[in-house]
matplotlib code that plots the C-alpha trace (Angstrom):
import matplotlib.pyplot as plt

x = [4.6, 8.5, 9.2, 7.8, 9.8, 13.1, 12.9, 11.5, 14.9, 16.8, 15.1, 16.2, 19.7, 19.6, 17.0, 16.8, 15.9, 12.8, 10.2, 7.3, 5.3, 4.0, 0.1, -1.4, 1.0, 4.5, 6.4, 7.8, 11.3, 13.4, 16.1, 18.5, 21.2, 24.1, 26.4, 25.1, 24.7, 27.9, 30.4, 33.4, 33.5, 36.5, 36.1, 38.9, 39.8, 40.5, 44.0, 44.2, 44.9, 41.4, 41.8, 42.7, 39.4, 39.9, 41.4, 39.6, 39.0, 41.0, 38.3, 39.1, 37.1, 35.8, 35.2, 32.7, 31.1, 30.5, 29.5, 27.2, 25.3, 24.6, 21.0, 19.3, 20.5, 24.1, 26.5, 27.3, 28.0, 29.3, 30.0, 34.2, 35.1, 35.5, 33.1, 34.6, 32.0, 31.9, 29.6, 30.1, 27.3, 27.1, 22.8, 23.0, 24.4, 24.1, 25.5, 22.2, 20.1, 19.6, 18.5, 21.2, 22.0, 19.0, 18.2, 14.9, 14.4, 15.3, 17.4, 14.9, 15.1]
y = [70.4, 70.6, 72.4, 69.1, 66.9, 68.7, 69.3, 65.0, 64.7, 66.9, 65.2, 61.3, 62.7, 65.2, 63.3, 66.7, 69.3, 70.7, 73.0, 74.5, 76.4, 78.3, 79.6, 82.3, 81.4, 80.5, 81.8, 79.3, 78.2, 75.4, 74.4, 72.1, 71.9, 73.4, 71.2, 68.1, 69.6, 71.5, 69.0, 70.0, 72.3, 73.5, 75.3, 77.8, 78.6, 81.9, 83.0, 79.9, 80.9, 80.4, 78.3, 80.3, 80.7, 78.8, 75.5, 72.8, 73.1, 70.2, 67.8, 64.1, 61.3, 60.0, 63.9, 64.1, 61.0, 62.1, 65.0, 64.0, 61.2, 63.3, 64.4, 68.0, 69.8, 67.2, 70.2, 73.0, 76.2, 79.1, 82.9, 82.5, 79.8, 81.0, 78.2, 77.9, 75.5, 74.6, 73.2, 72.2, 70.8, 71.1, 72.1, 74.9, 78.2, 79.5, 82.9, 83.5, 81.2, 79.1, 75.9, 75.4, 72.3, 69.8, 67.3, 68.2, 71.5, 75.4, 76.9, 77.5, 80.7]
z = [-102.3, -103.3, -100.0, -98.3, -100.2, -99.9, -96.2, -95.7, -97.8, -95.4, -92.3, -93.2, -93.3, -90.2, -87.9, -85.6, -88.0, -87.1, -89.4, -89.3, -92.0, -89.3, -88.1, -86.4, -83.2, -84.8, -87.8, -90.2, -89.3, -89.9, -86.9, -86.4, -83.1, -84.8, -82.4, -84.4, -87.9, -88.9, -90.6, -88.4, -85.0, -83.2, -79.7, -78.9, -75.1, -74.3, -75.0, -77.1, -81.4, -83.3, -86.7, -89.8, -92.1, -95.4, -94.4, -92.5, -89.2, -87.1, -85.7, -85.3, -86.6, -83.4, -82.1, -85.5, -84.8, -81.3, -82.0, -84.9, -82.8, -79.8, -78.8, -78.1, -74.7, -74.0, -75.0, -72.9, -74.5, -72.9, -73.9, -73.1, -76.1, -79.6, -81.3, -85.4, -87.9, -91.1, -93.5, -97.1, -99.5, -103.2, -103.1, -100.1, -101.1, -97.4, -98.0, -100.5, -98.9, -101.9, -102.7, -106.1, -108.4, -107.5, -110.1, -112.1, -110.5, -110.9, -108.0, -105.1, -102.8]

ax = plt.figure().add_subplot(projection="3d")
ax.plot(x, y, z, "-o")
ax.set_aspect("equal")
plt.show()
């Protein structure tokens, strides 16, 4: 019931998340392409000085929008780049993996 609700909430705002509650085949699992659902991304050539942790990470507009509107399998990642992200939302405590603040409800982990 509420787990359907908050991840149809979750799926009108990032159109490429994927769950399951899973069956005798699959576990459940939510996914999402990271490339399109962190808020800001930075990659870091080698030799190159990584961003510090604790301020934004320097992504322009048009690189978010980009980034943001692009479909499954049209970034190449590679094992030599340092990839930074970040994500920020006032009803995910990720480090817990909590569910905190909605409206109406208790926190959900």
């Amino acid at each position: 019931g509420m787990c359907n609700i908050l991840l149809g909430l979750i799926q009108k705002v990032v159109s490429s998340v994927h769950y399951s509650f899973g069956d005798k085949k699959e576990m459940a699992h939510i996914v999402v392409p990271a490339y399109s659902f962190f808020e800001r991304m930075t990659v870091t050539k080698p030799g190159e000085q990584v961003p510090p942790m604790g301020e934004t990470f320097p992504e322009s507009k048009e690189s978010i929008a980009q980034r943001k509107s692009s479909t499954k399998g049209d970034y190449d990642w590679n094992t030599e780049d340092t990839y930074s992200m970040s994500y920020h939302s006032m009803y995910f405590d990720l480090p817990s993996w909590r569910v905190v603040k909605v409206p109406v409800t208790p926190d959900l982990d």
